[in-house]
MITORRO-138020 format. One record per residue (C-alpha): residue number from 0; x, y, z. Coordinates in nm, 2 decimals. Layout:
# MITORRO-138020
NUM_X_Y_Z
...
//
This chain:
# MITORRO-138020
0_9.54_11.43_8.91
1_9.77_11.48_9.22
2_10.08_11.31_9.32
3_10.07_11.21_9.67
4_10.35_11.09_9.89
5_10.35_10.84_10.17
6_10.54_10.99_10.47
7_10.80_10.75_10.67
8_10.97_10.88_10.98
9_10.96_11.17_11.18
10_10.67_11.24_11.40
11_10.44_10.99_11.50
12_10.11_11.17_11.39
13_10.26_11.22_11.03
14_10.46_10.90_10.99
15_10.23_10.66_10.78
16_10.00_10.94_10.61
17_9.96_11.03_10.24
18_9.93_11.38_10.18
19_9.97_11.57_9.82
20_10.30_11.70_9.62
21_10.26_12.00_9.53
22_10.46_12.16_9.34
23_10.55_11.75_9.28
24_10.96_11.74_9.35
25_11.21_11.54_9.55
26_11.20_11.72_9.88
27_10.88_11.78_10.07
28_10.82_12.07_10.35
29_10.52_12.00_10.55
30_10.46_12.31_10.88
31_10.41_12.10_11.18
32_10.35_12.25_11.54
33_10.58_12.54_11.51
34_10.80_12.41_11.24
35_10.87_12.19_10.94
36_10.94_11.84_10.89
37_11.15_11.79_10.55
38_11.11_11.48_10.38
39_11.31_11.35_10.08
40_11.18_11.14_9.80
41_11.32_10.76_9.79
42_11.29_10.54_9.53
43_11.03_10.30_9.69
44_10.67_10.29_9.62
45_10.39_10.20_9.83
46_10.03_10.12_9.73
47_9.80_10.29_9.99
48_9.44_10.17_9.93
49_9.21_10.47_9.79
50_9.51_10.66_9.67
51_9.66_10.36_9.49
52_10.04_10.38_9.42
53_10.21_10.63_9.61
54_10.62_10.74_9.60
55_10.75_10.72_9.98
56_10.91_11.02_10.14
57_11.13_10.97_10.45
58_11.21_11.20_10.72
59_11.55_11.35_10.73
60_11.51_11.68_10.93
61_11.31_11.92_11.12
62_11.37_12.30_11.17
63_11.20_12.54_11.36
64_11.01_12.88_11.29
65_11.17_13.23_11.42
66_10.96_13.39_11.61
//
């Protein structure tokens, strides 16, 4: 089975989706037009219809790719 994460914050097309943990940990790093939005485990959980209950990440930070 995978863990999945509910996203809060950040950008608007990624706020409010569930996306997998993998490797499952407390910070996620998700590439995101150009760059990555990090996203640190709370300790809130959520239950998210198909995927049941899921462990919230928020948004703290974004940083960009070097070209």
């Amino acid at each position: 089975m995978t863990t999945k994460a509910l996203l809060q914050g950040g950008p608007a097309d990624l706020a409010g989706t569930t996306v997998p943990i993998v490797p499952p940990g407390q910070e996620l790093k998700i590439p995101h037009r150009g760059g990555y939005e990090h996203y640190k485990m709370t300790t809130r959980h959520e239950d998210s219809g198909k995927e049941g209950r899921v462990t919230v990440y928020q948004w703290w930070e974004r940083t960009e790719v070097a070209e």
